[in-house]
C-alpha positions in Angstrom: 28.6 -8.5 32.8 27.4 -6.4 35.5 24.2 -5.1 33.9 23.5 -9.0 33.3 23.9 -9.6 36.9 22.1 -6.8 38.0 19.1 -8.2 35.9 19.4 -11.6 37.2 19.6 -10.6 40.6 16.4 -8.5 40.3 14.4 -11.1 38.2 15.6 -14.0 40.9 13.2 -11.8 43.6 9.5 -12.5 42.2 10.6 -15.4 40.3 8.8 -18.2 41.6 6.9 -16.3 44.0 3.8 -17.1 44.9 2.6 -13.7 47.7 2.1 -10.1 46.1 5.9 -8.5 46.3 7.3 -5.3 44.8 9.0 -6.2 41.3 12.5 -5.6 41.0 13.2 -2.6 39.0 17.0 -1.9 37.2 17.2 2.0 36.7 19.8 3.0 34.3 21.4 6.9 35.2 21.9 9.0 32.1 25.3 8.0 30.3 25.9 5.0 27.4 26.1 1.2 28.3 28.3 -0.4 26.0 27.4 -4.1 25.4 29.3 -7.1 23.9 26.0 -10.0 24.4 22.4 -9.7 25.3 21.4 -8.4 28.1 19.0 -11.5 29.1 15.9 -11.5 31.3 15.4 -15.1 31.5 14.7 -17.5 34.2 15.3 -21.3 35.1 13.6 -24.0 37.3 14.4 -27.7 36.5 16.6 -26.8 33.1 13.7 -25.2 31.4 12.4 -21.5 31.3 10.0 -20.3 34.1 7.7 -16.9 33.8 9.9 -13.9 34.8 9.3 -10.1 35.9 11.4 -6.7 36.4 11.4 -3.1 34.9 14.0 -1.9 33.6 14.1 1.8 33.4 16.2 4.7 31.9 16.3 8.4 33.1 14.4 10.1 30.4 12.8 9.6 26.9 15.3 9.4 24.6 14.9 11.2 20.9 17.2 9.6 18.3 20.1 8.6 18.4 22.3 11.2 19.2 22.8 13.3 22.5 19.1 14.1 23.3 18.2 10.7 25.5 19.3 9.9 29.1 20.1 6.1 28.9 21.5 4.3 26.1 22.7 0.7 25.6 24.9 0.6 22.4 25.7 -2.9 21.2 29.3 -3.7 19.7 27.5 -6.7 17.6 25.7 -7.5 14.7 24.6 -10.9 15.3 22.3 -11.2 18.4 19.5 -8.8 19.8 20.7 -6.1 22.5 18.1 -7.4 25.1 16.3 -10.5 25.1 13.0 -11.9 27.2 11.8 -15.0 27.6 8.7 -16.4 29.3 8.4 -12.8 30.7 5.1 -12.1 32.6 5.0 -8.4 33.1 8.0 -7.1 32.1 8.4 -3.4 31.4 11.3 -1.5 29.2 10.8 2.0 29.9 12.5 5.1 28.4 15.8 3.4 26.7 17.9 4.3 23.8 18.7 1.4 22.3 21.3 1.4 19.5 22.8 -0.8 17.0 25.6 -0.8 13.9 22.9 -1.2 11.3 22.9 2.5 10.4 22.5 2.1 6.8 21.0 6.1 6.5 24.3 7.2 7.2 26.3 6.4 4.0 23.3 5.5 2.2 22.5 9.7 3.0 26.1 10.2 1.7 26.0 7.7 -1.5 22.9 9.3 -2.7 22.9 13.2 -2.6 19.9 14.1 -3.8 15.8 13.8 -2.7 15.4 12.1 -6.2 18.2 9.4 -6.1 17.7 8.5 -2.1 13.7 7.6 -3.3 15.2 5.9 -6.2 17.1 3.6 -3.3 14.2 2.5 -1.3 13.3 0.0 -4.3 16.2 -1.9 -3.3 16.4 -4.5 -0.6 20.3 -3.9 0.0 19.5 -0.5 0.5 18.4 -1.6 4.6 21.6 -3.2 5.5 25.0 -1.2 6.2 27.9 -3.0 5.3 28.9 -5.6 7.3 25.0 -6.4 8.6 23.3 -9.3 6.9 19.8 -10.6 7.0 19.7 -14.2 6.5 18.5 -15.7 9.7 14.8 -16.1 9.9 14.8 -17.5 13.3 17.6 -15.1 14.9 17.0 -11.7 13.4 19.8 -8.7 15.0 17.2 -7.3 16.7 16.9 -4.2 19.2 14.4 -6.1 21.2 13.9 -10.0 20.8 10.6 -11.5 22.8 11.0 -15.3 22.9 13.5 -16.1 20.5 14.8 -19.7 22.7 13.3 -23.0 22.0 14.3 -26.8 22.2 15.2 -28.4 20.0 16.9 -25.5 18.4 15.9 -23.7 14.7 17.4 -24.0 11.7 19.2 -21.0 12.6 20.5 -19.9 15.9 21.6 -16.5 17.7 26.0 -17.5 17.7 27.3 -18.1 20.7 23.9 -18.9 22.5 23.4 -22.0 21.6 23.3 -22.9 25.4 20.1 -20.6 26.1 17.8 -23.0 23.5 16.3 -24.9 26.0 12.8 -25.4 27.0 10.7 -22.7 27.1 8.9 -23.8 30.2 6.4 -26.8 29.1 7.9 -26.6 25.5 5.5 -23.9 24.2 5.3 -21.6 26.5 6.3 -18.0 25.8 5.9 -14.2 27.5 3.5 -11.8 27.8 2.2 -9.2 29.0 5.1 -6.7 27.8 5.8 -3.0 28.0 8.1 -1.2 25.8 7.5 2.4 26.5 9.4 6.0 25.2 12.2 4.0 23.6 14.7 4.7 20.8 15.3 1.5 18.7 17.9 2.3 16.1 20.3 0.5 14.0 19.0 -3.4 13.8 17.8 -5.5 11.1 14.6 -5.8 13.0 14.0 -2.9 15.8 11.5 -5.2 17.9 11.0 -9.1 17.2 8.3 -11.0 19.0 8.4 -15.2 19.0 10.6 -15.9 15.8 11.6 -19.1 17.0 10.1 -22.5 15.3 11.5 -26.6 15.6 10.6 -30.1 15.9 8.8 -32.5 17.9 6.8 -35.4 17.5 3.9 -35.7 16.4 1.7 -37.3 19.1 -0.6 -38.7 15.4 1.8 -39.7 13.8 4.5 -41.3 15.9 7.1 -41.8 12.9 6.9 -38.4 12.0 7.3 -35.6 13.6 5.7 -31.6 12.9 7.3 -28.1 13.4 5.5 -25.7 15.8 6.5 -22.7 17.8 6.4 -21.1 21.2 3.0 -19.2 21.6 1.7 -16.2 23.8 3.7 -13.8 23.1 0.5 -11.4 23.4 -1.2 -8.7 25.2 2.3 -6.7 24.3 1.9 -2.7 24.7 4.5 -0.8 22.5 3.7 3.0 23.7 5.3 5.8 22.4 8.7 4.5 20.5 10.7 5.4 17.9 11.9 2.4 15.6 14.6 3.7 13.1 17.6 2.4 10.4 16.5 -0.8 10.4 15.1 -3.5 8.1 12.0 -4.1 10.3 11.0 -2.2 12.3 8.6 -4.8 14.1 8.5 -7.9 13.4 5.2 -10.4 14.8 6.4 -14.0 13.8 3.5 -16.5 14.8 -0.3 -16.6 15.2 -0.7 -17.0 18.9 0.9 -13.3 19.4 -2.7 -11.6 19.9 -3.3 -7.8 21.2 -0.2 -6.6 20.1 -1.1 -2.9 20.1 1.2 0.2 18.9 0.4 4.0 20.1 1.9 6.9 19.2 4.3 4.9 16.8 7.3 6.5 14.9 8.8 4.8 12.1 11.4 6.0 10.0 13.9 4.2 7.3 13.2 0.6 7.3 11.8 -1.6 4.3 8.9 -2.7 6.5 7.2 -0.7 9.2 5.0 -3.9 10.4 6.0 -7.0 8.9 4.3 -10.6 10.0 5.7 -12.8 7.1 9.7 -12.7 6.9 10.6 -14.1 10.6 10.1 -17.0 12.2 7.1 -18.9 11.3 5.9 -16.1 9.4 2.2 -15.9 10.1 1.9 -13.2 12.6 -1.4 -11.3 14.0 -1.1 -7.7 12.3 -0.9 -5.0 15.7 -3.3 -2.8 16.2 -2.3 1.2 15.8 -3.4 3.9 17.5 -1.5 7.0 16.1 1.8 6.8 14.0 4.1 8.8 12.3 6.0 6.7 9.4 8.3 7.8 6.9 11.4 6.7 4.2 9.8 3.3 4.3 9.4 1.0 1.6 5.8 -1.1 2.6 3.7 0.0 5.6 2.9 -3.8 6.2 3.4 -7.3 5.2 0.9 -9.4 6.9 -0.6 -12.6 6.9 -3.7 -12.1 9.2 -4.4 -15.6 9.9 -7.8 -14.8 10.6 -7.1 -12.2 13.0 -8.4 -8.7 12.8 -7.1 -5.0 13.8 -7.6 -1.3 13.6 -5.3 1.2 12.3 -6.8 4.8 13.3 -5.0 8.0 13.0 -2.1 6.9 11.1 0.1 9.1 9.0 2.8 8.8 6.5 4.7 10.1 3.9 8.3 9.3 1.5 6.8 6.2 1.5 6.2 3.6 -1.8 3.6 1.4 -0.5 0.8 1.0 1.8 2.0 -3.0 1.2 0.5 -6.1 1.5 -2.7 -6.9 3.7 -2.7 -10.8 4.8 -6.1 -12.9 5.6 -7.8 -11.2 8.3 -9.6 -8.1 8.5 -8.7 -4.5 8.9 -10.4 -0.9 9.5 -8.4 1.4 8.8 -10.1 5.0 10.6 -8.2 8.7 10.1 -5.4 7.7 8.4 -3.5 9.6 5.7 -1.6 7.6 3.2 1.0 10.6 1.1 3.2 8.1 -0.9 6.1 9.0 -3.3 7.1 7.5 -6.7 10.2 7.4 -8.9 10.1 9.4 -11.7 12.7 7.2 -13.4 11.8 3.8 -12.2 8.3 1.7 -12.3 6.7 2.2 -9.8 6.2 -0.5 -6.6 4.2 -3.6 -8.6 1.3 -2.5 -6.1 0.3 0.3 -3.6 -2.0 -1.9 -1.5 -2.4 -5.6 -2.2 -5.5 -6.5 0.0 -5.7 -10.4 0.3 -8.2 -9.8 3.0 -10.7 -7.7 4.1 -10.4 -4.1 4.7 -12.2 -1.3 5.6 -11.2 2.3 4.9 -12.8 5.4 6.6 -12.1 9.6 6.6 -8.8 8.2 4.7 -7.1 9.8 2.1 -4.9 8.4 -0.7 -1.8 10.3 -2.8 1.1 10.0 -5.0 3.8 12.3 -5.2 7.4 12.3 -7.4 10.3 14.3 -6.2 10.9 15.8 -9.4 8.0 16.3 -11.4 4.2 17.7 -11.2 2.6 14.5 -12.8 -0.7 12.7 -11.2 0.5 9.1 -10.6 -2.1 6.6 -10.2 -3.0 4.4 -7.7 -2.6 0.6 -8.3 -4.7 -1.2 -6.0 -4.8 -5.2 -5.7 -7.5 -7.2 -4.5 -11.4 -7.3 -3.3 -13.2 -6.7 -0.1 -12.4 -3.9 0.4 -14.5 -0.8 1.2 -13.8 2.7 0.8 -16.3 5.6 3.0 -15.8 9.4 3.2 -12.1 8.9 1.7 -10.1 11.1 -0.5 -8.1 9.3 -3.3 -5.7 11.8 -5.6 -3.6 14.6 -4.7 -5.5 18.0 -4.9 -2.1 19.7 -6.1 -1.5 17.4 -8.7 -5.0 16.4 -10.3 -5.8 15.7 -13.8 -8.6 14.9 -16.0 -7.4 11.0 -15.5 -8.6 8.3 -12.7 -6.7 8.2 -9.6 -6.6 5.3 -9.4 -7.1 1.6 -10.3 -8.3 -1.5 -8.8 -7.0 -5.2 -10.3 -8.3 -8.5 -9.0 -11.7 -8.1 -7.8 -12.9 -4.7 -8.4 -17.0 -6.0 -8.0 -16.4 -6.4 -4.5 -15.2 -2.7 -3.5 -17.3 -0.7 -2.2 -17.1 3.0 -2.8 -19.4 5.0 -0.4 -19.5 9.5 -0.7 -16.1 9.0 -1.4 -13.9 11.7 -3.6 -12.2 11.4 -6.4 -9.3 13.8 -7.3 -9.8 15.3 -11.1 -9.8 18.1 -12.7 -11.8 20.1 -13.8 -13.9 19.1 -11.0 -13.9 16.4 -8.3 -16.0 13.6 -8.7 -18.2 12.1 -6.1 -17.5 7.9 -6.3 -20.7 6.6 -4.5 -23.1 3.9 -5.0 -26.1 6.8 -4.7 -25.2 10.6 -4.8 -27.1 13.7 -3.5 -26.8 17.1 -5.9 -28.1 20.3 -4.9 -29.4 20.5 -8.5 -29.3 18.5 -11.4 -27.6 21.1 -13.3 -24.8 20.6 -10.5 -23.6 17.5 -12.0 -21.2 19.0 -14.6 -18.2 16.9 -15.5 -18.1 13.8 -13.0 -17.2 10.1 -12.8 -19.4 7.9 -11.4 -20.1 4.3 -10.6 -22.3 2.2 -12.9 -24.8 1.8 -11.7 -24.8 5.1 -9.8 -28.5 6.5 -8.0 -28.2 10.3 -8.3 -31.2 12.6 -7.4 -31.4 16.2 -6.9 -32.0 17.6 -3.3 -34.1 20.9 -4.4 -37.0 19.5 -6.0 -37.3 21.4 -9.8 -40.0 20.0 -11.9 -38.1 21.1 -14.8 -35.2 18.6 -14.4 -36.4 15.3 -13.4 -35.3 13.3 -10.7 -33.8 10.8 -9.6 -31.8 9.1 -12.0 -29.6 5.8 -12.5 -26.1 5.6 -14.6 -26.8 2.5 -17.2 -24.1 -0.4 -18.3 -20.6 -1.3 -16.8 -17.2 -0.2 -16.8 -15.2 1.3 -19.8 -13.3 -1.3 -21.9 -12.0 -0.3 -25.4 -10.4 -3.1 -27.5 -6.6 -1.9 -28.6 -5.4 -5.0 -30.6 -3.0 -7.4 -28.6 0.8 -6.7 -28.0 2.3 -8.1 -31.0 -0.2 -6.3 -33.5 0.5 -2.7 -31.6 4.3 -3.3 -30.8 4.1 -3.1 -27.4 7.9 -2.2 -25.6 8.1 -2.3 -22.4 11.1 -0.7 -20.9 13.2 -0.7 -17.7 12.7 3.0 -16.6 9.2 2.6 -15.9 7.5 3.7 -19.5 6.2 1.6 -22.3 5.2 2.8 -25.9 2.2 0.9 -28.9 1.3 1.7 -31.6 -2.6 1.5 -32.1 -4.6 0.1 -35.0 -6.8 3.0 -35.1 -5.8 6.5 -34.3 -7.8 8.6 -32.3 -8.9 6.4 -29.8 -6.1 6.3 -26.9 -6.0 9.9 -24.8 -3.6 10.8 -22.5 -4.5 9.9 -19.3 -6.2 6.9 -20.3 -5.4 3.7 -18.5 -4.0 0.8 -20.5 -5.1 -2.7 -19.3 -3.1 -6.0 -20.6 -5.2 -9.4 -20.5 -2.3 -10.8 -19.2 -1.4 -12.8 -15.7 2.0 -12.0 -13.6 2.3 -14.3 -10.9 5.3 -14.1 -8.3 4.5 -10.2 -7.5 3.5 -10.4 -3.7 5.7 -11.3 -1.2 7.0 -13.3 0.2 7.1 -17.0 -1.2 3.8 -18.0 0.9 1.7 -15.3 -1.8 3.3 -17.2 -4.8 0.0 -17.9 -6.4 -1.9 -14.9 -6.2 -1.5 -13.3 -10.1 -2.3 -10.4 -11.4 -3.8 -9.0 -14.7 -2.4 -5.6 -14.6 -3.3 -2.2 -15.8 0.5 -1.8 -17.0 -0.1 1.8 -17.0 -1.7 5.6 -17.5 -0.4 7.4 -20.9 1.4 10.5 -20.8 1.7 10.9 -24.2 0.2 10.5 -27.9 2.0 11.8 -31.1 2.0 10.9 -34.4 4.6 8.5 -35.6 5.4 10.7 -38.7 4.5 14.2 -38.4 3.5 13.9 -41.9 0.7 11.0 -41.6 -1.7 11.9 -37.9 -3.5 8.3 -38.6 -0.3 6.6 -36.9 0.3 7.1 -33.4 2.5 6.3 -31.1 1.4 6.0 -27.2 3.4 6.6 -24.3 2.6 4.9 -21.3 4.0 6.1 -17.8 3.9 4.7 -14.1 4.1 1.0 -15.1 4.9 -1.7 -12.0 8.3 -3.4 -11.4 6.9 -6.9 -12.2 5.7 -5.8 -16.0 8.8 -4.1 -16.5 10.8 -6.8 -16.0 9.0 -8.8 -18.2 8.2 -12.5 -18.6 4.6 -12.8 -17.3 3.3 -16.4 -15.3 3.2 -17.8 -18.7 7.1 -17.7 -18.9 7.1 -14.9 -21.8 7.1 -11.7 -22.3 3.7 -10.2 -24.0 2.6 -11.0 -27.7 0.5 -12.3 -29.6 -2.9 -12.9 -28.1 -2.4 -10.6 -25.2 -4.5 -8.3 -25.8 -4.4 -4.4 -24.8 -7.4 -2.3 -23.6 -8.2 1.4 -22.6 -10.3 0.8 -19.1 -12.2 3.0 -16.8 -15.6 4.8 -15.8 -17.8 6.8 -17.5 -18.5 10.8 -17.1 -21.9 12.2 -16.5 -21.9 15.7 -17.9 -24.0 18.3 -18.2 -26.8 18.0 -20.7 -25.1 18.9 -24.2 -26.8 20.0 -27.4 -25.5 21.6 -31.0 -26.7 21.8 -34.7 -23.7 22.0 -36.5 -21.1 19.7 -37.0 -17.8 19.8 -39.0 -14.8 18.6 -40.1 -11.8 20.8 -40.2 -8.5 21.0 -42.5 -7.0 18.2 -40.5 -10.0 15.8 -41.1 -10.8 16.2 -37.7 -14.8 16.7 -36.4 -15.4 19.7 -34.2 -18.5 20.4 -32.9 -19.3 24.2 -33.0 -22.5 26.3 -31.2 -22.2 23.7 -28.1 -24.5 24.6 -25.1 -22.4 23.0 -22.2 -18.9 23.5 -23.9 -17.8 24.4 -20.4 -18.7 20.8 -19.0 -15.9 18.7 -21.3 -12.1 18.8 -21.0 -9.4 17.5 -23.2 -9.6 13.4 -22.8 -13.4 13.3 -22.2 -14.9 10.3 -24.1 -18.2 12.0 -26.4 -21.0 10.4 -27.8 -23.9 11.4 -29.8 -27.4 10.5 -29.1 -28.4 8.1 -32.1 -32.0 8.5 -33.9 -33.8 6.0 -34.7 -32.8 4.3 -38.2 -30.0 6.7 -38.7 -26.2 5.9 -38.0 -23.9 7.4 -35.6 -22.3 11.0 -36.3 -19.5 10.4 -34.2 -17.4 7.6 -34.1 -16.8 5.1 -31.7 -14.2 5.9 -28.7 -14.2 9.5 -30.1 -12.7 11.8 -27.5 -12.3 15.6 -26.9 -8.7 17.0 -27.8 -8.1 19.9 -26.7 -10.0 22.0 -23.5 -13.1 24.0 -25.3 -12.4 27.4 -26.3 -15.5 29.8 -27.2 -18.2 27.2 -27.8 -16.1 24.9 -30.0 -15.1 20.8 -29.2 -12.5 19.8 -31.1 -12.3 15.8 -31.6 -10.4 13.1 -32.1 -11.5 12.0 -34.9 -12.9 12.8 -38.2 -17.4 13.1 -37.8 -19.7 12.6 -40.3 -21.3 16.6 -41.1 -24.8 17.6 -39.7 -26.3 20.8 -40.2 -29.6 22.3 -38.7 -31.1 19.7 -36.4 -30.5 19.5 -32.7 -27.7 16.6 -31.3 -27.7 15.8 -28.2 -24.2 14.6 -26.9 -22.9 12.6 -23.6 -20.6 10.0 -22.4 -22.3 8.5 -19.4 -25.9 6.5 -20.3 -27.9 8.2 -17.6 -31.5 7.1 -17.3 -34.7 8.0 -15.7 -36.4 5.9 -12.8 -40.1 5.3 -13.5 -42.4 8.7 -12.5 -45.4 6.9 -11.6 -46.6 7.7 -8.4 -47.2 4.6 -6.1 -48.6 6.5 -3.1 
């Protein structure tokens, strides 16, 4: 009651004033300020809100939310915002603790001991709300800080016990801006800071017998410097498209579901903020935008113990400096995607990586949509690389652009570029690279010519579809087939299903984008019967939470003419010759005497050059099986013998540019 006065007091001195004056400002001594409603910073002319100012400030930056802040104001509530502003012009919020009762870390912490069950927790939704707290009112969120949340006539849903305070917001659409929220702890709402998530009816001047739904606007040119959002749902929520310039610096972020969310609240089709440094962690999706045509840039970001970069809305986006450390179950699928880009969106210096808490494996990356461009990034996790992709890129791979970006593999890191610069040719040992590729040696030798061009498309190899190869899919992430020919599936190979899954972005406004998933990367091949190696059985790891729970857009779960693929790019290796080759005791093919046996690694595809009018020694979608010891290739299946003449052997179709001098 007295805080509330104290603000309306101070507001009540530039409100309405048309001469330069000193705003009023409310300064809160160290100690907590228990509250039991909103602290308000409203004002009224004529029955309808009018453009209000004041600071409110506490004693010192606060740091979580135990006894290292100054000021705090601790709400008793779970059902309205702790402070509200409306039609504020200039308002400033300035070194606050401000604290809720949605502290969901604390008995989540205690219901889930270890590192491995708490990331096992973030996949669910009910995870972000402690008992008692609910989330089901889009247009009046518990929020730490709620900008603009009044209208007339009212929502669907409305703050209890304020129904009196939805009135005009001063011509009807009017709403605040110029904000400051600076050094503040927000901890313990559904949504930590909510701007405009108000929306309602009025006529519609064409139409006189109808009427159309619209929304306060402004609600831009908002500065959030410096704060820490924690234990909530949200931690910032921008509801409509009018809120322009929202920009975030030196953000922290920690336990929420969303870090930046522009889709849930209100009318759901907020501007995404622009960042300027952040620290985010235990989150579930970095963002769920819409864009709306708006654009923003995300520089020196940084997170980690998180599951998803999330989804990126119409608009545009450059992202510059940021580093992207995600986490995965190793008992669950994995997040149906790690960034869903429905935009446009621009990564530089950024580096990509996956991580479980309990194992060493390489998880791939799943990557949904087009436009997108990747220059000077890092995609893989250097402590945990493999011979596999990194990896993957549904949608509308043909419009990404990959530009001297790395790839994380083993034995050696590959180079993904559209042209790539080698010291030497002989450089180029064992990498991936785009078709398409231009790739020319910077020390001029004339013995190996230069420059040179990678030939055809991307790796597809055709499995049989899901009924033929008994295809299971199964709830802890993993799915096993059997394929019609053995030899052909490796481990780390990534398994694509011609299949579409629609529903998998939310929320309900991305209900028609599908997906044709990889489903996949496989851990594991055996045979079926240790006593017959021409059956196998394939293990596949890392599949998304949309194919393992089944029914696809069609309404069923995969079968018969859904048809299974290994995908991929192919290796350029180093030149690769041998005169003798042989199958062993196991009917197998090795390749013995080989020149560049140190350029192939278990899983390499291999191919032998084919003379003119003779057939293939090798078969098709033969790969290497084990790492080359002392000059030998083992194989994957079984070769037809050759003795005394000189094979040449790749995987990649490299070719040379005309040498014909022009000038």
């Amino acid at each position: 009651m007295y805080i509330q006065a104290a603000v309306d007091y101070l507001v009540a001195l530039t409100t309405g004033s048309m001469t330069p004056g000193s705003v009023g400002t409310l300064y809160f001594p160290p100690g907590n300020y228990r509250i039991d409603m909103p602290i308000r910073i409203t004002s009224t002319f004529n029955g309808a809100y009018t453009f209000c100012s004041i600071n409110i400030i506490g004693d010192a930056p606060p740091f979580g939310r135990g006894s290292l802040h100054g000021a705090s104001i601790v709400v008793s509530y779970t059902d309205k915002p702790a402070i509200i502003i409306q039609c504020g012009r200039a308002v400033r919020l300035e070194n606050l603790a401000i604290i809720g009762l949605n502290n969901w870390p604390a008995a989540w912490s205690k219901a889930h001991a270890s590192f491995a069950a708490q990331i096992d927790s973030l996949y669910d939704d009910a995870t972000f709300l402690a008992q008692g707290v609910t989330d089901d009112s889009r247009y009046a969120p518990y929020a730490g800080i709620c900008i603009d949340p009044f209208c007339s006539p009212a929502p669907l849903d409305v703050y209890p016990g304020l129904d009196d305070f939805y009135i005009l917001s001063g011509s009807g659409t009017s709403g605040s801006s110029s904000i400051f929220i600076e050094r503040c702890h927000i901890s313990g709402f559904v949504v930590g800071i909510a701007i405009s998530p108000n929306q309602f009816r009025v006529p519609d001047p064409d139409h006189p017998a109808q009427t159309k739904v619209v929304n306060t606007q402004n609600a831009e040119n908002i500065s959030i410097a410096s704060c820490n959002i924690s234990s909530t749902k949200t931690a910032i929520a921008i509801c409509q498209d009018q809120s322009r310039n929202v920009i975030c610096t030196n953000l922290v972020v920690t336990y929420a579901k969303h870090a930046i969310d522009c889709t849930h609240y209100g009318k759901g089709t907020g501007q995404p903020p622009s960042i300027f440094g952040a620290d985010i962690g235990w989150v579930k999706y970095l963002f769920s935008t819409s864009g709306w045509g708006g654009r923003a840039v995300i520089a020196g970001l940084y997170c980690e113990v998180v599951l998803s970069i999330g989804v990126l809305g119409r608009g545009g986006y450059s992202f510059d400096g940021c580093n992207f450390n995600l986490i995965c179950s190793s008992t669950r699928p994995t997040v149906g995607y790690h960034l869903a880009n429905l935009g446009q969106a621009t990564f530089n210096t950024c580096s990509f990586g996956i991580m479980t808490p309990t194992t060493s494996d390489s998880v791939p990356l799943w990557i949904f949509g087009g436009l997108m461009s990747f220059r000077d990034c890092e995609i893989g996790t250097p402590s945990r690389a493999d011979n596999a992709l990194p990896f993957w890129i549904h949608g509308a791979p043909h419009k990404v652009v990959f530009d001297n970006t790395v790839l994380v593999q083993s034995p050696v890191e590959s180079l993904f570029s559209s042209t790539v610069t080698v010291e030497h040719m002989s450089s180029v040992v064992n990498q991936t690279m785009l078709p398409g590729c231009f790739f020319h040696a910077l020390l001029d030798d004339p013995d190996e010519l230069s420059p040179r061009w990678v030939a055809g498309g991307r790796r597809s190899i055709q499995l049989g579809d899901a009924a033929a190869t008994n295809l299971t899919i199964k709830s802890d992430g993993t799915a096993t087939f059997e394929p019609l020919a053995p030899g052909v599936v490796a481990e780390g190979d990534l398994i694509y299903l011609r299949k579409g899954y629609a529903n998998v972005v939310e929320p309900e406004m991305y209900s028609n984008v599908q997906f044709w998933p990889v489903i996949g990367k496989v851990t594991k091949v055996a045979p079926i019967d240790p006593n017959n190696p021409d059956q196998e059985v394939v293990t596949v790891g890392w599949v998304p939470d949309y194919v393992a729970k089944g029914a696809g857009a069609n309404g069923r779960p995969p079968g018969a003419g859904d048809m299974l693929s290994v995908v991929g790019f192919y290796k350029v290796h180093s030149p690769t010759t041998s005169t003798e080759l042989v199958n062993n005791t196991n009917g197998k093919g090795e390749i013995h005497n080989v020149s560049s046996a140190h350029a192939w690694k278990k899983g390499d595809r291999i191919r032998d050059v084919r003379s003119p009018g003779l057939p293939a020694l090798l078969p098709d979608n033969t790969y290497v099986a084990e790492d080359p010891v002392g000059g030998i290739i083992k194989l994957s299946q079984k070769v037809t013998p050759s003795s005394g003449r000189v094979i040449r052997f790749y995987d990649a179709e490299v070719r040379m540019f005309s040498s014909t001098q022009v000038y």
